[in-house]
C-alpha positions in Angstrom: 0.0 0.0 0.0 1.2 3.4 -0.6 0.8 6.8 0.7 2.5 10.4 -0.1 3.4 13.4 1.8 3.9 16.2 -0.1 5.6 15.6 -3.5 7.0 12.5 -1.5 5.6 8.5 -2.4 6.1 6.1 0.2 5.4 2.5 0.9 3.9 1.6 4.0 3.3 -2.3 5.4 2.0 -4.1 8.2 4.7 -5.3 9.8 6.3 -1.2 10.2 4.8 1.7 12.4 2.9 3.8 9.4 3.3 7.2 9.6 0.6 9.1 12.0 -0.3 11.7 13.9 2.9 11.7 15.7 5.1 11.7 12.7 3.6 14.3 10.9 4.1 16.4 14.4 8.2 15.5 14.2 7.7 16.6 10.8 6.3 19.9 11.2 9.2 20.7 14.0 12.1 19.9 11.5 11.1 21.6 8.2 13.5 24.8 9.0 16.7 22.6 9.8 19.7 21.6 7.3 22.7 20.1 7.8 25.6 18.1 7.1 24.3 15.2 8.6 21.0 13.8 10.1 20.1 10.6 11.7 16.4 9.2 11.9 16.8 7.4 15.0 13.6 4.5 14.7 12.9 5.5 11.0 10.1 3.3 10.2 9.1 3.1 6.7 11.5 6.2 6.5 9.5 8.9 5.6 11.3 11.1 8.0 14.6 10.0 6.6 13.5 11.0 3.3 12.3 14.5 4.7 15.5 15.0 6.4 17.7 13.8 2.7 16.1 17.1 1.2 17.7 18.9 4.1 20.8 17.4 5.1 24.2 16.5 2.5 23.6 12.4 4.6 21.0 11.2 6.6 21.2 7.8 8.3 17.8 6.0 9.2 18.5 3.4 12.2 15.7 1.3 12.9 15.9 -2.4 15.1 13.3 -4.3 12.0 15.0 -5.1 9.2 11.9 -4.8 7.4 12.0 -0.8 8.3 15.4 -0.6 6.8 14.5 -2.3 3.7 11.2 -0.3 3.2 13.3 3.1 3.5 15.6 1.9 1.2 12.8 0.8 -1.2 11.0 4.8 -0.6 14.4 6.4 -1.1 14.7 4.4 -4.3 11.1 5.1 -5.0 11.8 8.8 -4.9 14.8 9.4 -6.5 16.8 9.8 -3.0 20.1 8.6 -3.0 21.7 10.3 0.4 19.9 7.7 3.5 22.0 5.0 4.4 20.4 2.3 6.6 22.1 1.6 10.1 20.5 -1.7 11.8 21.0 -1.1 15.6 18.9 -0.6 18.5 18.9 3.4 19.4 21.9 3.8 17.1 23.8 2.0 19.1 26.1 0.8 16.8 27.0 4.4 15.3 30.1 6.6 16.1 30.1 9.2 18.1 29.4 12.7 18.0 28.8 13.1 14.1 25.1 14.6 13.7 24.1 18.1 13.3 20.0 17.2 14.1 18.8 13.5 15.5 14.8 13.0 14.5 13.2 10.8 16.9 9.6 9.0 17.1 10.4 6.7 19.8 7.5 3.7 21.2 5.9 5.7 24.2 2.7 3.4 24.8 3.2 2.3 28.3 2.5 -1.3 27.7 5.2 -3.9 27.8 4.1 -6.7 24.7 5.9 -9.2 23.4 5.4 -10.1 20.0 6.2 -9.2 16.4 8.3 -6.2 14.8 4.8 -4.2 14.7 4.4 -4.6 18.9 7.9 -2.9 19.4 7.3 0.2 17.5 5.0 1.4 20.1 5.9 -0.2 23.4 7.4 1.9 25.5 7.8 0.0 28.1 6.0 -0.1 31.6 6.1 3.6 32.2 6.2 4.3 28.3 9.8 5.9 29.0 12.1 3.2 28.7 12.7 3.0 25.3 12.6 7.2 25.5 15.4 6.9 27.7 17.2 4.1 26.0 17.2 6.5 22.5 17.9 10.2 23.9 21.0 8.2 26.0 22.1 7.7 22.4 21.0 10.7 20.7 23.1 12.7 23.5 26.6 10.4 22.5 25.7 11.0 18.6 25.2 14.7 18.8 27.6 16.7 18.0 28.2 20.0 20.0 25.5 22.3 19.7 23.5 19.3 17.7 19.6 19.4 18.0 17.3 16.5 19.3 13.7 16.8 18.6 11.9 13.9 20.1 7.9 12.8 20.1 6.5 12.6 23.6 3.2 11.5 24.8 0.9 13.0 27.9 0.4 8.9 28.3 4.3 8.3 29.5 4.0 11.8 31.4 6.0 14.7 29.3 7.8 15.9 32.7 9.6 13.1 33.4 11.0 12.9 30.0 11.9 16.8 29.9 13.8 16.4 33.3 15.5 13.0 32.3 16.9 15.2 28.8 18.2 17.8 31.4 19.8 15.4 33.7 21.9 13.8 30.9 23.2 17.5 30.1 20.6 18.5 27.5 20.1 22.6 27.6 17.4 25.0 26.0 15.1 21.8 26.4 11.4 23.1 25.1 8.2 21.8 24.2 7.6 23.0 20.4 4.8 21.8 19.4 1.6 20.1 21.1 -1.2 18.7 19.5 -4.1 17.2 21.8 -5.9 13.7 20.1 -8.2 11.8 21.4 -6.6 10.1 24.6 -3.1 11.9 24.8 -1.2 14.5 23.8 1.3 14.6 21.6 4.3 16.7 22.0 8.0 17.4 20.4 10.6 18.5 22.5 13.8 20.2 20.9 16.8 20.1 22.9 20.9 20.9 22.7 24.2 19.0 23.5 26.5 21.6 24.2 
């Protein structure tokens, strides 16, 4: 099945979080950044990646399904991109240190803990919905590189505050909520932080 964004075509499938709400929310927080290098840190079926490649001279998309990786290698392909590379790690952490201008993160915030297929770990959070939060912006704050931005997708569900004193703890500054948008059971925020 396909869907588009834009001037962009992309292929979605069941077994890879589909863009949503909270997607095109990280979306509308990036649009004014550019860059040497970007990294889509859980890229799903890549559609941030492919964002980010109109922005950035590289863009790596790191994602722990290898059926992620090969879907945003087939949407890159599919629209003419030729500046992602595909990283399979968990929360990047296989990648060197302090290389990215701008990390892009959607991480699982549902605070459920399931078991299961590739599908049931792109939203599990874990039990407080922060785990896998604080598993990624641990990362994101090794693969920054000074001054580097982190914008990150939080939910009211795994409780915002937490997560904003957690990016501050690790040494995160200026850390802000952006952009809010309420749905029906949560609300969805991105927070936009610096390693300095």
């Amino acid at each position: 099945m396909y869907r588009s964004y834009g001037d962009l075509k992309f292929k979605v499938s069941r077994d890879v979080y589909e863009p949503a709400e909270d997607t095109y929310l990280l979306i509308s927080a990036i649009m004014g950044e550019k860059g040497e290098k970007a990294l889509d840190l859980g890229c799903g079926c890549g559609l941030i990646a492919l964002i980010l490649a109109k922005r950035f001279n590289e863009v790596i998309a790191v994602d722990i399904n290898p059926n992620a990786l090969k879907l945003t290698a087939y949407n890159a392909k599919l629209n003419d991109i030729s500046n992602i590379y595909t990283v399979r790690c968990d929360s990047g952490s296989s990648l060197k240190s302090y290389v990215f201008d701008v990390i892009a993160c959607n991480p699982p915030y549902i605070p459920v803990v399931e078991e299961g297929g590739w599908i049931h770990k792109a939203w599990s959070g874990g039990l407080t919905g922060r785990e896998a939060t604080y598993r990624m912006v641990g990362e994101a704050w090794r693969l920054l590189k000074e001054n580097g931005r982190l914008y990150i997708v939080a939910s009211s569900l795994s409780k915002i505050k937490y997560i904003k004193n957690h990016l501050v703890k690790l040494g995160f500054k200026n850390v802000e909520r952006i952009l809010s948008r309420k749905f029906f059971f949560e609300e969805l925020t991105v927070i936009k932080c610096v390693r300095c």
